[in-house]
C-alpha positions, 0 to 999 in steps of 0.5 A, a space after each residue: 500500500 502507497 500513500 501520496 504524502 504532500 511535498 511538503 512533509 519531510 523524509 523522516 515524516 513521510 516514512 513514519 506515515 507509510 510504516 504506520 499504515 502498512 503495520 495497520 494492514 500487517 495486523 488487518 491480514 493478521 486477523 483475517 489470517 485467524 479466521 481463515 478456515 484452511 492455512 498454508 503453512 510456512 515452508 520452513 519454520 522458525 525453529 526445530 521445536 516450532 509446530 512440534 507439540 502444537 499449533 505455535 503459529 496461531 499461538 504466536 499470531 494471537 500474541 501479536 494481535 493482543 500485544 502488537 507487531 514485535 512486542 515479543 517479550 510481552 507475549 513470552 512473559 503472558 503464561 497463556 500463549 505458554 512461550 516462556 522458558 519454564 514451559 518450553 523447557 518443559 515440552 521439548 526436553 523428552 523430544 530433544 532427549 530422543 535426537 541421536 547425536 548426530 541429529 542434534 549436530 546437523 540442527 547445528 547444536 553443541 553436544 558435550 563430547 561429540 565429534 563432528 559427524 563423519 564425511 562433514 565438512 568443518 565450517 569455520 564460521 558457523 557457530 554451534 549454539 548452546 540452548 536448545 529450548 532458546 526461543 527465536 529471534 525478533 528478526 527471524 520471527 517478523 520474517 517468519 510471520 511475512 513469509 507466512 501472510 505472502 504464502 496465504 496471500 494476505 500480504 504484499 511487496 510493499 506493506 511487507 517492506 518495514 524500512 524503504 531500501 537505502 539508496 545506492 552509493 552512486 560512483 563518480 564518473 571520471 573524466 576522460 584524461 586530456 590527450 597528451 600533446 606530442 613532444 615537439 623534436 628539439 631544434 638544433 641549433 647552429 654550432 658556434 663558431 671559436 674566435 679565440 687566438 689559439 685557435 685563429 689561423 692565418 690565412 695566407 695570401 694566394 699569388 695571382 696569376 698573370 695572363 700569358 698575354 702580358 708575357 709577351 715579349 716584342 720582337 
């Protein structure tokens, strides 16, 4: 959903209108969600324990609706949608107790003196976590929750986007180098002449010659 904001509201204003309304739709498809009678379900849940026991996406979704988008760590603290630590705890632990070694490996948890399994290739920068029973991330819980209203058709592109995309650093154009001028070849100059004494010959004088005329001699 887009609204036409006027020209005269600034960025930050014109972006808290549009997050506003597209939270309204977000919950108006949250409620219609809930009163639909066949779901699709999510592709790939949250967690390993999500949907385990029961229906943890209408609890969830119930949450949001009483509570409001993100303001998971009230819905935690409400025993009623029975997401707080003691109750999960409580469920999961005969589940996670049954998983081989080799399971609890490949969901990328840490077992106390487990080996990594055999034809596994070691991963420097994937961290093994700790706590199996740990509750997700508000992150990976609002995408869960888009992913989810798309896949029913409740949602779409623009009221799933939370925050407007950053605009891409635009890259200074270089100017073309001016071409070089060409070297002009030296001019050479004329030698000098060396006038000093040492060097300054005498020309000598050159003996005309007489024409054989004047050598006539009279008889």
């Amino acid at each position: 959903m887009s609204v036409n904001c006027p020209d005269a509201l600034d960025n930050i204003t014109r972006f808290a209108s549009q997050r506003w309304i597209a939270q309204c739709e977000f919950m108006r498809a949250l409620e219609s969600l809930l009163q639909m009678k066949y779901i699709i379900p999510a592709i790939k849940p949250p967690v390993w324990w999500w949907n385990l026991v029961r229906d943890d996406d209408a609890a969830l979704m119930k949450g949001v609706l009483k509570y409001g988008y993100g303001h998971y760590s009230s819905i935690r603290a409400d025993k009623h949608f029975e997401f707080d630590d003691e109750t999960l705890q409580e469920k999961l632990k005969p589940y996670w107790e049954r998983k081989t070694t080799k399971e609890k490996l490949k969901l990328g948890y840490a077992v106390k003196g487990a080996e990594a399994p055999p034809g596994a290739k070691p991963n420097a920068k994937r961290k093994l976590k700790e706590d199996p029973f740990e509750f997700p991330s508000t992150t990976t819980l609002n995408s869960h929750i888009k992913h989810f209203l798309k896949a029913n058709h409740l949602l779409d592109n623009d009221t799933a986007q939370a925050a407007p995309p950053k605009p891409k650093p635009k890259k200074k154009k270089r100017k073309p180098a001016a071409p070089k001028a060409a070297k002009k070849p030296p001019i050479a100059q004329p030698l000098k002449r060396d006038t000093s004494p040492e060097h300054f010959v005498k020309k000598k004088p050159t003996k005309k010659k007489r024409s054989s005329s004047s050598h006539k001699v009279d008889k």
